[in-house]
N, C-alpha and C positions, 0 to 999 in steps of 0.2 A: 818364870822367866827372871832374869838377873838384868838391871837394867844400868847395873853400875858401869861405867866407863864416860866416854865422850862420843857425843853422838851432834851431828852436822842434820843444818838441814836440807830435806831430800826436796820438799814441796811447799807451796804457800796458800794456803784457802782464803783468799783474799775476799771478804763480804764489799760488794758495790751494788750499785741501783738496779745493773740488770742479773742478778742473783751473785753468787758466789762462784768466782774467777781461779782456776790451779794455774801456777807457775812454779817453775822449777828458777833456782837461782841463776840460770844462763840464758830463762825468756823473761824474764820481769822485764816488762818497757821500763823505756829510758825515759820516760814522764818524771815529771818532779815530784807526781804524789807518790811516786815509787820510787823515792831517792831511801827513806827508810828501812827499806824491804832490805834493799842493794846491800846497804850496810850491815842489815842483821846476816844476812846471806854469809859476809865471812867471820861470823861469830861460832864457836862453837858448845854446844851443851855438855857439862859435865858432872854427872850424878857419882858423889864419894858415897865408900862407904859406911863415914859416918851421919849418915844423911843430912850434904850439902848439894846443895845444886848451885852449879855457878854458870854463868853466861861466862865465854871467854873469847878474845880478842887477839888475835897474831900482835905481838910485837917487833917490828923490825928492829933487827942487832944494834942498826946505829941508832934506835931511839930507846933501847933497853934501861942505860942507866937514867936518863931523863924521868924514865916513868918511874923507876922506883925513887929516883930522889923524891917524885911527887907522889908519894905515898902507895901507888899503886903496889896491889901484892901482884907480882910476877912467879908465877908457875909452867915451867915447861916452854918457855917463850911465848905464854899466853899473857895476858892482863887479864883479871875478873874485874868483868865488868861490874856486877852484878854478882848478887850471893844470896839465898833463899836456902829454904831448908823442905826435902820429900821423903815421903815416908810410905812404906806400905803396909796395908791394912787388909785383910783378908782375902789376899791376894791381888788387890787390886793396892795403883800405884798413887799417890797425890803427892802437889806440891803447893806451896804456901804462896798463892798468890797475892798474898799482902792487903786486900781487900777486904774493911772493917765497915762495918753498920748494922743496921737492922732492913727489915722488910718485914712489914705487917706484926710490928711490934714483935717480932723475932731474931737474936742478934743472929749474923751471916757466917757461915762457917768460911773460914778462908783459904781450907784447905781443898782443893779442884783437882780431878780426876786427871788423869792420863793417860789413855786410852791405849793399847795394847791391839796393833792392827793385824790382820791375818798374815801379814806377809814379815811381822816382828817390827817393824816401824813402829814409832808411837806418834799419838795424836795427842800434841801439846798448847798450851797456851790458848786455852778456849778453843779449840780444834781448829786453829789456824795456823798452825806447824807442823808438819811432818818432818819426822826427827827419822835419821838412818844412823847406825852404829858404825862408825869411823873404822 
């Protein structure tokens, strides 16, 4: 599977007290703990392929040059939010969750899986995003 492009999210596997909650970004309650969500909802996922993965961000026209004056890279009328680096590995996909330490005197690998769903969706970011290809 080729998973380069820009991929939106389809689903959210939301973990809470009485297990793990799916929402699509047009049912996420309007609760304040789901102000987050709302927000990533119009972000979008973008795998180059020189293995970058970026979070990206709509930029409205009238706030274009503002953002680049303030350093933001502007691509395609996107802002990267965010910029990581995935890579695949015997056929299977990971990305660099930035996540350093040890566990049981074992340093942690940082690199986290991506799950590759039966229907071509990926399950991303600790399986709490479902990703569809734009």
């Amino acid at each position: 599977m080729d998973i380069i492009g820009k991929w939106r999210i389809k689903e959210f596997h939301i973990p809470t007290p009485d297990g793990v909650q799916v929402f699509t970004p047009d049912t996420l309650p309007e609760d304040e703990i789901y102000m987050d969500y709302a927000q990533m909802a119009r972000t979008l996922t973008e795998f180059t392929p020189d293995g970058r993965l970026d979070t990206l961000m709509p930029v409205p026209e009238e706030m274009m040059e503002e953002a680049q004056s303030e350093g933001m890279e502007i691509r395609d009328g996107f802002a990267v939010l965010k910029s990581t680096t995935w890579k695949e590995q015997d056929g299977k996909f990971y990305f660099d969750s930035s996540i350093d330490g040890e566990f049981l005197g074992e340093s942690i690998d940082p690199f986290m899986e991506i799950k590759v769903m039966p229907d071509g969706c990926l399950l991303y970011n600790m399986d709490v995003l479902v990703l569809e290809r734009v």
